[in-house]
N, C-alpha and C positions, 0 to 999 in steps of 0.2 A: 658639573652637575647641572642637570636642563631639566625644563618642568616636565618634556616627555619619559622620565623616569619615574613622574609617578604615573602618570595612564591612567585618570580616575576614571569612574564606571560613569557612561553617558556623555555627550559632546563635549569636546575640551572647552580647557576655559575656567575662569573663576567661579561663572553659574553654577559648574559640575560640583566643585569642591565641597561644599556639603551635602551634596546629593551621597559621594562618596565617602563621607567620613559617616554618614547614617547606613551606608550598604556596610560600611566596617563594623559597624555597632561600637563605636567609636563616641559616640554620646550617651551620656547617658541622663546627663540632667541642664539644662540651658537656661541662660536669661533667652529673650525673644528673637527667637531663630530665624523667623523672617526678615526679624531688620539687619539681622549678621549676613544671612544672607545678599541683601539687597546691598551692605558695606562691602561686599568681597567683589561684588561687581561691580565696585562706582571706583576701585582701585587697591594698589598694596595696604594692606593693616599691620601695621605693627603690632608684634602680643609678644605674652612672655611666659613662661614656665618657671615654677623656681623648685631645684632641690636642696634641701640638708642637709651639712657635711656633718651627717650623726657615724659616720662609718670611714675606713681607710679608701673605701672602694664605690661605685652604683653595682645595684645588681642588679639581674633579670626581672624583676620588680621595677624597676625604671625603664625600663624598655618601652613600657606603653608608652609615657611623657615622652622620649627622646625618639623616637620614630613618630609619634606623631608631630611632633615640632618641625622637625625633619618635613614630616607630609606637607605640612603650612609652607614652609620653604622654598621645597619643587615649586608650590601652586602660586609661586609668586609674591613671598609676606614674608616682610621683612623680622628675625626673633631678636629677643633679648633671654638671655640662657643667663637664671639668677642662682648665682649660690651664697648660700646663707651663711655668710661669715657671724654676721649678726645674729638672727634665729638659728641658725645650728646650736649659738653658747648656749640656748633654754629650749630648746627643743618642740614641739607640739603634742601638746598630751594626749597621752594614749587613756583606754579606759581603765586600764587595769590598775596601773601604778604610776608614781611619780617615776620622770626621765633621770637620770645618769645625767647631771651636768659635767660635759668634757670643759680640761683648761683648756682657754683660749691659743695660747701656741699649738695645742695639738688639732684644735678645730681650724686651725689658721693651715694648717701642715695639711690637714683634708681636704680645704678646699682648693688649691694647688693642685692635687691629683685628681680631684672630680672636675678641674676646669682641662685639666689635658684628657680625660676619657669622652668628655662631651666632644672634643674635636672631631672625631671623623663621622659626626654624626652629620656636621652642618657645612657650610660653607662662611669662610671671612670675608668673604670680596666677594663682587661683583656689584648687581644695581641693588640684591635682596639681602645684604651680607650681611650675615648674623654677629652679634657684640654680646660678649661673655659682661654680668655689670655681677658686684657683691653690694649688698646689703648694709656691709658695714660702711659704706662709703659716706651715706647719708644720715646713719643713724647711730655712729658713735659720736658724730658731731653732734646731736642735740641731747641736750639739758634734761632731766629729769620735769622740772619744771616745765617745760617746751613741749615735751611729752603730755603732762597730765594737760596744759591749757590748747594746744593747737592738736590734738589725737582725741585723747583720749574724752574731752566736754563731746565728741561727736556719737559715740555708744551708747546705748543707753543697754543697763546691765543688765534689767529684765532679758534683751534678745540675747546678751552675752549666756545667761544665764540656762536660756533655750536650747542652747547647741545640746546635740546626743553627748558628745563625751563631757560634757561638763558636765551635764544628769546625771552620768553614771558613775564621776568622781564626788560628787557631794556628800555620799556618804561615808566615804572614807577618806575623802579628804582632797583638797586639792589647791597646790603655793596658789598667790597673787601673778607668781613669775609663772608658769603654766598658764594661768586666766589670762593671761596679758597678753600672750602670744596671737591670736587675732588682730589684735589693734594692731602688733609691727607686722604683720601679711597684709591688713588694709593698706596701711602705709607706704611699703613697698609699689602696690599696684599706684597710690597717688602719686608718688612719688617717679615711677619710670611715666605715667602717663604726663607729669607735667615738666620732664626733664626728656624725654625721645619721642612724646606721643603714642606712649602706647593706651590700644582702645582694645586688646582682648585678652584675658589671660585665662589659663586650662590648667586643671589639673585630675587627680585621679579624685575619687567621688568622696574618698573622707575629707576632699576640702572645699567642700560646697559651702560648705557653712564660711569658714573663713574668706573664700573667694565672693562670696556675695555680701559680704561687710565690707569690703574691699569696692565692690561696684556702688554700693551705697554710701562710702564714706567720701567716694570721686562727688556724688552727685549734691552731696551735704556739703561740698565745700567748693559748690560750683562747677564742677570740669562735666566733662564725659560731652556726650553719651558714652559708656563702652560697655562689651560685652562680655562674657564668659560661659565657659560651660565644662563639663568635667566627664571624663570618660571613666569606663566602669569599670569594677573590682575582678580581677581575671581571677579565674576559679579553675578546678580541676574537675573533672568525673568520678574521680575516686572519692574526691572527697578530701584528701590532704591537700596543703596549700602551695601553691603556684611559685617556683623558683626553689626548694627546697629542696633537699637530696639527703641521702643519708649521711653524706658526708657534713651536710649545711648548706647557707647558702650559695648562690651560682653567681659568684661575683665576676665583673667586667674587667679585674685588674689580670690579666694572664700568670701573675706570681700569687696570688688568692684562686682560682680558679684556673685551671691550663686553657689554653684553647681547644683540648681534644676531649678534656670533658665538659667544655663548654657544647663543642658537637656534642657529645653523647646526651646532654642534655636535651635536644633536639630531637635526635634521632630516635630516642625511647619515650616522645611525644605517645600518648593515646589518642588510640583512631579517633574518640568520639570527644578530642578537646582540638587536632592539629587542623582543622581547618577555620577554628576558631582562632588560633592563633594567627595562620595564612593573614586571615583580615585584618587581624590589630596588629601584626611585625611587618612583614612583609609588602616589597613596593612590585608586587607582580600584578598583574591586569585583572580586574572583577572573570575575565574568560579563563584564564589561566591556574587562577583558583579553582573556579569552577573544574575545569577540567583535571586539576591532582582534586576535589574532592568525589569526583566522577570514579578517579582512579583508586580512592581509597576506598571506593565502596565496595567496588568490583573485584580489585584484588588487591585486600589488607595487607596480605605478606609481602608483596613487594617495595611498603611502606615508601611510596614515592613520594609521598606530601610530607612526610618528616626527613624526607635525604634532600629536597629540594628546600623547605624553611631552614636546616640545619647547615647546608652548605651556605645558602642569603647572608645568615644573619651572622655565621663567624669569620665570614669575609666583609661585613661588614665593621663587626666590632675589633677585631685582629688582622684582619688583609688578608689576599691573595692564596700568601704561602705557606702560612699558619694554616688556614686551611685545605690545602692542598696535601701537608704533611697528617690533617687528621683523619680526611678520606683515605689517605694511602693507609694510616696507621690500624683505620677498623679494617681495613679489606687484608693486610696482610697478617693481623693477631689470629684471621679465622683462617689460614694458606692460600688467600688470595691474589697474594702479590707478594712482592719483594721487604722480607725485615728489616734489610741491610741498607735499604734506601732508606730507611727513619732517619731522622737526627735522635740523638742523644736524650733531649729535653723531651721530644715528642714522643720515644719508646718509652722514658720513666716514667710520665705523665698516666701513659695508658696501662702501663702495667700496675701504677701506684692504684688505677681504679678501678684494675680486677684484682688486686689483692698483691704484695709484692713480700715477700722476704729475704730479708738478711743473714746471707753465711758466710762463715769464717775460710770455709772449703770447698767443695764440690764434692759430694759423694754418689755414691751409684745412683742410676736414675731412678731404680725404686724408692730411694731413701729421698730424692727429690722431691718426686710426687709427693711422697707422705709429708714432705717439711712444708711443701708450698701449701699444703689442704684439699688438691686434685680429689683424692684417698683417705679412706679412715685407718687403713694401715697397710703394712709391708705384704700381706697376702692379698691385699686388694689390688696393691699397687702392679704386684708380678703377674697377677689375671690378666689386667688392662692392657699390661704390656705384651702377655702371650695369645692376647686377641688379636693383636693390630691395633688398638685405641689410644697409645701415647705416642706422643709426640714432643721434639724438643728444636727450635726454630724451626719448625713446620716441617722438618723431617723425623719418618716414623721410626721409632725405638724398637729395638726386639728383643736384646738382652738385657735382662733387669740387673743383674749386676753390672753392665758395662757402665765405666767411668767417664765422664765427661773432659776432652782435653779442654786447656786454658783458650788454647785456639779458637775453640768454638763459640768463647763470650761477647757477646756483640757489645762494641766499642771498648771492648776486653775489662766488661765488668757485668754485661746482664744475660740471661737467659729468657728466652720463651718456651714453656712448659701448657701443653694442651692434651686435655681427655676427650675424644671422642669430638666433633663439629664444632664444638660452643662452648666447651669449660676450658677457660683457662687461666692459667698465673704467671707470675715471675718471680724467678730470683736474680736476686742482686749479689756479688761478691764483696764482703766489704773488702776494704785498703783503699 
């Protein structure tokens, strides 16, 4: 990994690096940008992100944190990638309700698997090498006591009191253990700054608030300067929220999410959100953007800024060949290439996301169609097929009563079943 893989926009170097995380729109709220700046050229910064093992998995939701860490990385800065073995057990409140306290062995089992998903984001080694630290390390060591007299005298609760989501649970109510959560994210930040040196840490913008009691609890107890600042809430155009599907969400773990609807998640980017994304995922050149969103203007259907983010970023979070099996797998579900080149894992995946069912038998292709949902029924089904319009692995049907041999089931258990360019399903045989 070399710093010419991020290419930021304007003359390289550390001067550039904010230059380009503002062309990303990549900030969205800062302590004093000038002096971070003038810190990025006087040499490496150590900073740190931290996520929550609230989940088995990170999702697409994390993405902004762990690619821009990443971005600090290339540009020569050194991270500390924090998981919350600690604040994971209580969580950070939300407005609506109290969190779901998970037991500790299970939160302990999560962070384990979000320390291996952070991996192919950053580098261990070299001069900038990044260190995974946990939370608990420092903070089941101290006392209750220890807590209220070296923490917590530093807050004063009027500002605790201030925060938005605390406003908003007041009237219905909200634990001490919720309220407190602040004080161990200040802690954290004093804590890797007087234990690695760390002077900057980022997060997404609902933790402004916590991240700047954090830079004021360093300066109440003597350290710093440091800095922080927090990139903003990714949105959609439609309107519904960012990482979500019908399915749920778009998790990182490839047995929670496959890799191939991970692509698909990509790839059914909207024109008027995928160049938005280009700037916050993606480590391609401020030119190169430019030009897939040149091309998304010009010609939508060819959708080259969602086959070019989509291909990025699941070769980043999955590798190579993972993706390489999901591009073959969209191109060959529509008769663009080869079924029988799928893997096994890769053809379920895609067919479980256009719809897949389960039979005991094989029956005539019309009674296919109709069981897969191609069809509303048996007279629909025998139209289709006496047009030209079905298909069964990308070869066209003619006889509706013709029976499917065993021969034909790809890895000698699924089917691909297609109406017309664009609709299509699977079936599975059980046994």
């Amino acid at each position: 990994m070399t710093d010419s893989s991020l290419a930021p926009a304007g003359p390289a170097g550390r001067d550039s690096l904010i230059d380009d995380l503002q062309w990303r729109g990549l900030i969205q709220d800062s302590t004093d940008l000038d002096e971070l700046r003038r810190r990025f050229a006087d040499g490496p910064v150590v900073f740190y992100v931290g996520f929550d093992p609230t989940a088995p998995s990170l999702h697409v939701g994390h993405l902004m944190q762990v690619t821009t860490a990443r971005r600090l990385q290339l540009a020569g800065n050194p991270p500390l990638l924090l998981v919350g073995g600690a604040t994971g057990q209580i969580g950070d409140p939300k407005e609506s309700a109290e969190r779901t306290l998970n037991p500790p062995e299970v939160v302990a089992g999560w962070v384990r698997r979000i320390r291996d998903q952070l991996s192919p984001f950053v580098s261990y080694t070299g001069e900038h090498a990044a260190r995974l630290v946990n939370n608990l390390d420092w903070t089941a060591e101290m006392s209750v006591v220890e807590f209220l007299r070296d923490v917590g005298k530093h807050f004063p609760v009027n500002r605790m009191l201030a925060r938005e989501v605390v406003k908003a649970r007041l009237e219905t109510g909200i634990s001490f253990t919720e309220f407190s959560y602040q004080l161990l994210q200040a802690n954290d930040f004093f804590e890797l700054h007087r234990r690695h040196g760390c002077e900057l840490q980022f997060g997404g913008s609902d933790q402004w608030g916590n991240i700047t009691a954090g830079v004021d609890y360093i300066r109440r107890r003597g350290g710093g300067p440091v800095h922080a600042f927090v990139t903003p809430l990714v949105t959609k155009a439609d309107g519904t929220k960012f990482g979500k599907t019908e399915g749920g969400a778009v998790w990182l773990d490839p047995q929670m999410t496959s890799p191939y609807a991970f692509y698909q998640f990509w790839i059914n980017a909207d024109d008027r959100d995928v160049v938005n994304y280009l700037r916050y995922f993606s480590f391609r050149s401020r030119e190169e953007i430019e030009e897939l969103e040149k091309a998304t203007a010009e010609r939508p259907a060819a959708r080259a800024a969602q086959r070019a983010l989509a291909e990025e970023l699941t070769t980043l979070v999955h590798g190579e060949e993972e993706t390489r099996q999901a591009v073959a797998a969209s191109q060959a579900l529509f008769g663009r290439g080869s079924l029988q080149e799928l893997t096994a894992e890769t053809l379920r995946a895609a067919l479980a996301e256009a719809g897949l069912v389960r039979l005991e038998k094989l029956p005539s292709v019309a009674v296919l169609l109709k069981e897969a949902g191609l069809v509303g029924g048996l007279n629909e089904a025998r139209r289709a097929i006496n047009e030209g319009g079905a298909y069964v692995n990308n070869e066209r049907v003619s006889d509706p009563e013709a029976e499917i041999p065993a021969s034909a089931l790809l890895h000698g258990r699924y089917l691909v079943l297609r109406r017309g360019k664009r609709t299509f399903a699977g079936v599975e045989l059980a046994g």
